[in-house]
N, C-alpha and C positions, 0 to 999 in steps of 0.2 A: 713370515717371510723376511725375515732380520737377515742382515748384511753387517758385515764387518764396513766397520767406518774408512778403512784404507779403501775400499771400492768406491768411494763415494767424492773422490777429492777431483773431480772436473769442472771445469768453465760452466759448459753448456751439454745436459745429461741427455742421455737419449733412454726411452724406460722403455721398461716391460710390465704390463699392466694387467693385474688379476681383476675379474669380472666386478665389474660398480655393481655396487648396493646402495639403494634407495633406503634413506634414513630417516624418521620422524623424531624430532625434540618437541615434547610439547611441554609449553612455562604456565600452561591456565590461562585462563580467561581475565585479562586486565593484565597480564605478565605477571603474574601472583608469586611464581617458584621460580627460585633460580636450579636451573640443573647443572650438575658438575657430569662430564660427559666422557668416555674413554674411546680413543680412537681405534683401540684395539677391542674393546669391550661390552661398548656403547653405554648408554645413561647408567651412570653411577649412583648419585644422588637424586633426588630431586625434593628440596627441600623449601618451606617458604620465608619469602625474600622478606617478609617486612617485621621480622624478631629478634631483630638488633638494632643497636646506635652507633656502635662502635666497636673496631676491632682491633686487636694488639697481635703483630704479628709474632711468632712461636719460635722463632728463628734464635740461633742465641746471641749473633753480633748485629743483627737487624734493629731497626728503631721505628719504623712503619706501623704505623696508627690510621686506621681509613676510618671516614663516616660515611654513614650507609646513603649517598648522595638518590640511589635508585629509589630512594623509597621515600626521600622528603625531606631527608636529617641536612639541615643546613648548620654548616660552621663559620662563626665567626672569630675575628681576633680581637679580644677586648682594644679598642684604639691605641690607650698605653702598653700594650701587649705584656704590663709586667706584673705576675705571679704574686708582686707586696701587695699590688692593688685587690686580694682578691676579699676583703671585708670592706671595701669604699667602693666596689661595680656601679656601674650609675649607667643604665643606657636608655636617658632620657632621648628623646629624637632619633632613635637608631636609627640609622641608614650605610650599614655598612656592607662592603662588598663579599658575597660567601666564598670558602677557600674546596676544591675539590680536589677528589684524587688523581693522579696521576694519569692521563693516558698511553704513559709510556712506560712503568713499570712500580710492580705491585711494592716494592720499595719503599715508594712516595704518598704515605698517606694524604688527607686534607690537615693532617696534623702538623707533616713535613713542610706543608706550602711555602714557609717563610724562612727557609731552611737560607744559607747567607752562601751564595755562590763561591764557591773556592773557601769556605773558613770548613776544614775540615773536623772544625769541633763543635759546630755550630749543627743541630738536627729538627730545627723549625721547631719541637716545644719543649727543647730543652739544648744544656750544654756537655760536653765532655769533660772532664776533670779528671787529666793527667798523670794527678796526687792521687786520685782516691779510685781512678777509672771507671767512678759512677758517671753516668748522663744524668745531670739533676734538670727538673723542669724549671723553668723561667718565663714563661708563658701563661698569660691567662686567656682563655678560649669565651665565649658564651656559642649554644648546641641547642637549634632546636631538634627533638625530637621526631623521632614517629609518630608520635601520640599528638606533636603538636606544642608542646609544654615546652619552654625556654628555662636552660637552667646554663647556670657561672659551672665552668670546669677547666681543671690542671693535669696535665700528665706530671706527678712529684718526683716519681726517679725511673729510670731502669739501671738495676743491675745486670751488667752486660758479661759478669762471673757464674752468677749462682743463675741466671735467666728466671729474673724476676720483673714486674713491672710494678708500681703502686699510683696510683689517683686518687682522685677525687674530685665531688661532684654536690652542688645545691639549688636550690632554688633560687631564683636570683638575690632576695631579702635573706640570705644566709640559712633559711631554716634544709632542715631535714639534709643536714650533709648526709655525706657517706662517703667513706674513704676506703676503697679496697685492694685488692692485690690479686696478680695473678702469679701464678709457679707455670711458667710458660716450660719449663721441663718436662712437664707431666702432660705435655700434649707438642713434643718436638716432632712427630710424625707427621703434621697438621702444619698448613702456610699461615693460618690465623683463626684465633679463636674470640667468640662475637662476644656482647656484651649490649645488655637491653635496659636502659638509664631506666624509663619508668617501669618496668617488672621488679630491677637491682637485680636481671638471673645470668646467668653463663651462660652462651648458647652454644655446643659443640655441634659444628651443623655442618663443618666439612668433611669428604673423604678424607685420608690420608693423605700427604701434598705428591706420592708416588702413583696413586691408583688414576687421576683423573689428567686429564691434558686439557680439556676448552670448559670454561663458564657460561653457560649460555641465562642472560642477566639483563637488568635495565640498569643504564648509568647514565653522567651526565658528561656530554662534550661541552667544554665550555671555550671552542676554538671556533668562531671568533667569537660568539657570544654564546653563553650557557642554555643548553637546551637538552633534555630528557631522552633518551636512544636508547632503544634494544637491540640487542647485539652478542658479540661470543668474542671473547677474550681469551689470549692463549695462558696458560701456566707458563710461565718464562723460567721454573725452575730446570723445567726438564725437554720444553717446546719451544724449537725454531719455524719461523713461518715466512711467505714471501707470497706478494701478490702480485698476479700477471695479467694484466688487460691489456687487451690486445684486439684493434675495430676487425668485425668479421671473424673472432675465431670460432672454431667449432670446439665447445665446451667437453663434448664428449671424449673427442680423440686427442688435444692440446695434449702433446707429451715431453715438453722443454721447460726447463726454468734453468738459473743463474745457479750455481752452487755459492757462491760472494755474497751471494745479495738476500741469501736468510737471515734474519733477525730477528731479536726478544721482546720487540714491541708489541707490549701485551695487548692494543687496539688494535695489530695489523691486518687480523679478519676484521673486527667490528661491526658495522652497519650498513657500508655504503654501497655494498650489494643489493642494495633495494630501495625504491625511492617510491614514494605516496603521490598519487595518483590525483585525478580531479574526481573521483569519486570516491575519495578517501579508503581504498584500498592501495595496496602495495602491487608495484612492476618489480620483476625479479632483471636484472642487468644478466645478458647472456654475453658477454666480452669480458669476464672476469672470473679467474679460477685460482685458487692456494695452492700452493705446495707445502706439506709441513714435516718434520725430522723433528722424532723423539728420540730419547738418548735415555738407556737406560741401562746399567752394570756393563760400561764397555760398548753396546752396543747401539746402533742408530738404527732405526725405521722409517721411512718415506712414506706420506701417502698423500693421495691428489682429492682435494675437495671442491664441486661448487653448487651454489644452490639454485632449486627448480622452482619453489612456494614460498610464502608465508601468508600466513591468515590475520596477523592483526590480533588488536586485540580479544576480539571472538573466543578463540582457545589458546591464542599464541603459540602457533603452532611451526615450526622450522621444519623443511621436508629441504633436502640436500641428496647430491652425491659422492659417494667415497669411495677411495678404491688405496689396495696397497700397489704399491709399484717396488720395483727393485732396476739395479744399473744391468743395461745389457751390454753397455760399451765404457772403456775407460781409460783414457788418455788425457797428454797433458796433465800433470798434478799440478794441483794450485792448492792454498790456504784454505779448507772448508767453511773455515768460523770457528772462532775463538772457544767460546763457550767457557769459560776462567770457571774453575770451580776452587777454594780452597779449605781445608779444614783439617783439621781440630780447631775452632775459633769460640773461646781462648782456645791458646797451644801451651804447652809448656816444653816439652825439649824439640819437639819437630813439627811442622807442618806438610800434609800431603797438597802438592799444587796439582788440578787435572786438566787439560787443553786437550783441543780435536784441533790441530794442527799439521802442517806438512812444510819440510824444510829445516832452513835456520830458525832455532826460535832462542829470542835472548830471555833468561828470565833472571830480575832486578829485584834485591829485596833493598828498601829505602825507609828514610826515618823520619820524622815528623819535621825534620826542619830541611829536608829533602836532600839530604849526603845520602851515600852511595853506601851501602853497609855491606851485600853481596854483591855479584855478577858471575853468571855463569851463560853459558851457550850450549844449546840440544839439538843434534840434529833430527827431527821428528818426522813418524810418517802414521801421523792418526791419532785415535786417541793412546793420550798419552798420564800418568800418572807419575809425577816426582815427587820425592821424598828430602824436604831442605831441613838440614841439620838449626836447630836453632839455642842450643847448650850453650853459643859464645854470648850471646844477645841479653842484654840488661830488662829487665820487665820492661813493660809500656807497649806504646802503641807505634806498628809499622804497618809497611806497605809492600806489597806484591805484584809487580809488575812483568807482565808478558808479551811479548813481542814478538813479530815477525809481518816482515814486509809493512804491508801499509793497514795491517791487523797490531791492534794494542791493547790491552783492556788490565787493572790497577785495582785492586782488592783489599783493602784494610785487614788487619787481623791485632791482635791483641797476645804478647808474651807475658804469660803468666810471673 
């Protein structure tokens, strides 16, 4: 039931709702598997969570490095945090604080953690170099394991041309390096591909980053202090979500949400639709329901989700309801959400820029010391696809910026 994204640009929606379906995700007993889950499709994947340590994400201007925080793999930052020190490691007395991944987007690995606010060349475990437009690492890490086992490690460079990554990795006494590489091209249809420190294996364990929309996973919040949660995480490549609670509502027929107020925060389902109980089972919260909007070749999808179960660790079991919905009224046009897409990244003579926009929209291309390099204005009613000439532009590294109204969102790209 796909809809053109120009239907979709109101305040406050009123739906039309095809019959809910009663869904089971089940992760195993102790949350063993992560499932990668489609909301058009249903379970995708289901694969187990604890055969990896770390993941390099596939992307070609991305720098995102997660550790597998769900399953034990704890990161630290060597104290001097620097890459000379990696033959003098010394972590007599450890006691240092572990770095996790992001709960606001898949972007920000545990790797990113230390990434330096506003230094846009700075990528938490490594740097950007201008001259050469390698990220070299600068960073020394120590990574416990899954297995438990404590080993010294570097991310040494990504090439962010040919989408390459290289590391390495020892026991803390230097023995048994290893130093490898990934050709992250050969798996650009994938958000990230795993890597299992004490096997040394590749793990290719995801769908492809178009086939799935929610992870359903264990991770760690570490808002305000770090603790262990299961839960379901959106794909922010292609998935917008919004949460609605609301005292007293009836979960079944709630048929409104914001169109403004969707967003790519890959935690915005999460966990906190269920809370543990004094008999150490879980209460399911009946005042809370999702709305979420895929986007795929042009087009956008609606569907309403909330859940009715969970069993715990027993089978880890998710039992929810879904339904597609579509607009049956539409007035007032407003700004649906940005959604910035841009690519060829590298580009060499052009760039396509993509926005789900409505109105004025200014789009700014800028330069690393933030002059003003293009400006153009569009007036837009949805998603939209432009095409910026980029033949006058000197190699290096710019910027993409879009705008409208009190919507903005600023993209990196790379001129060949």
């Amino acid at each position: 039931m796909k809809r053109n994204l120009l239907l979709a640009i109101i305040t406050f929606i009123s739906l039309g709702l095809v019959a809910q379906e009663q869904i089971e995700v089940i992760t195993g007993a102790g949350y063993a598997n992560d499932v990668y889950y489609s909301l058009e499709n249903g379970t995708v994947t289901t694969v187990q969570r604890d055969n990896w340590d770390i993941a390099f994400i596939a992307q070609v201007m991305s720098v995102s490095v997660l550790a597998n925080n769900g399953s034990g793999v704890e990161l630290y930052t060597y104290p001097t945090g620097d890459i000379n020190e990696w033959a003098n490691i010394d972590t007599t007395g450890m006691d240092w604080t572990p770095m996790y991944n992001s709960l606001e987007t898949f972007d920000l690995g545990a790797f990113n953690a230390n990434t330096v606010p506003g230094d846009d060349f700075d990528y938490g475990w490594g740097t950007y170099n201008m001259g050469t437009h390698m990220i070299t690492g600068d960073s020394l890490f120590v990574i416990k394991t899954v297995a438990g086992s404590y080993k010294k490690i570097a991310i040494i460079q990504k090439d962010p041309m040919a989408n390459t990554w290289h590391f390495k990795y020892a026991n803390l006494d230097g023995s048994d390096e290893v130093i490898d590489t990934l050709e992250a091209n050969n798996y650009i249809d994938k958000y990230f591909i795993h890597y299992s420190i004490d096997s040394t294996k590749w793990q290719v364990r995801e769908p492809a980053m178009a086939d799935w929309d929610l992870l359903f996973t264990k991770y760690i919040d570490f808002v305000p202090t770090a603790y262990s949660v299961t839960g379901v995480l959106i794909n922010d490549h292609h998935v917008v979500a919004q949460e609605v609670r609301e005292s007293g509502m009836d979960q079944s027929t709630h048929n409104s949400y914001e169109e403004s107020a969707f967003g790519d925060t890959i935690s915005e389902i999460g966990y906190d639709w269920k809370k543990l109980n004094e008999s150490f089972s879980y209460d399911i919260i009946d005042t809370v329901v999702y709305y979420l909007k895929t986007y795929a070749e042009g087009d956008s999808t609606y569907y309403k989700l909330y859940f009715t179960d969970f069993t715990g660790m027993s089978e880890g079991k998710y039992t929810f309801m879904q339904e597609e919905i579509w607009i049956l009224s539409a007035e007032d046009p407003e700004a649906p959400g940005l959604q910035l897409q841009v690519y060829p990244n590298p580009a060499s003579d052009h760039i396509q820029v993509v926005f789900d926009l409505y109105g004025r929209t200014d789009i700014e291309i800028i330069d690393m010391t933030g002059r003003l390099i293009h400006a153009t204005a569009y007036e837009a009613r949805g998603f939209t696809s432009l095409s910026l000439d980029l033949e006058e532009l000197n190699p290096g590294v710019f910027f993409v910026k879009v705008s409208s109204g009190d919507q903005s969102d600023v993209h990196r790209f790379i001129k060949k």
